[in-house]
N, C-alpha and C positions, 0 to 999 in steps of 0.2 A: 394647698400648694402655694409657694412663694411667688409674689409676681416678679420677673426678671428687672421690672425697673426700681424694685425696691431693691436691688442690691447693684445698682450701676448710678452712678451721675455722669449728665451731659455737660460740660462746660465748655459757654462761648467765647469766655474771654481771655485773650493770649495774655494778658496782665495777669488773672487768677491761674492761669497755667502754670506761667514762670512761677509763680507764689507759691503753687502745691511742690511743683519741683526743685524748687530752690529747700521746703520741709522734709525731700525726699521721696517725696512722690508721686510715682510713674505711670501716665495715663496706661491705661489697657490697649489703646488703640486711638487714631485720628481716623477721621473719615469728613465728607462735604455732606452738607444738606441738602437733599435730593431738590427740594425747590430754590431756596436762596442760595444755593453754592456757599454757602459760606463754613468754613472750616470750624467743627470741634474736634473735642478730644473727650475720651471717652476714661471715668475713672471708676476703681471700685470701693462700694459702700463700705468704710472701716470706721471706728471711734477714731481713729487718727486722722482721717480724713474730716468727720464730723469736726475736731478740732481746732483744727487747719482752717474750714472754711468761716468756724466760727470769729477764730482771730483775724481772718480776713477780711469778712463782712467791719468787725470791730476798728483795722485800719486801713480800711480801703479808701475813703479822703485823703490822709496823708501817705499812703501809696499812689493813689493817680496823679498827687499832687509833685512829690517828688522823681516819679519813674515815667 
């Protein structure tokens, strides 16, 4: 049986959010951290999402730098 978090990603950062969504793609859901209150967004596991974060990770200095 599949574990549920092999097909979901958490993401905390409102920067890598706008970046998935700006690719087209749309959390599953938002929700707060039961301890640190702090705001994710909930996405699901696709090769196009695999893609996405990889080109992310790849310009994420010159994304934090200019956004």
């Amino acid at each position: 049986m599949e574990n549920l978090k092999d097909k979901i990603y958490f993401c905390y950062s409102n920067k890598q959010k706008d970046f998935l969504n700006q690719k087209g793609i749309a959390s599953l859901f938002s929700a707060r951290h039961a301890k640190t209150n702090k705001l994710f967004y909930v996405f699901y596991q696709s090769e196009e999402l695999g893609q996405a974060l990889t080109e992310f990770t790849e310009k994420k200095a010159e994304f934090f730098k200019n956004n």
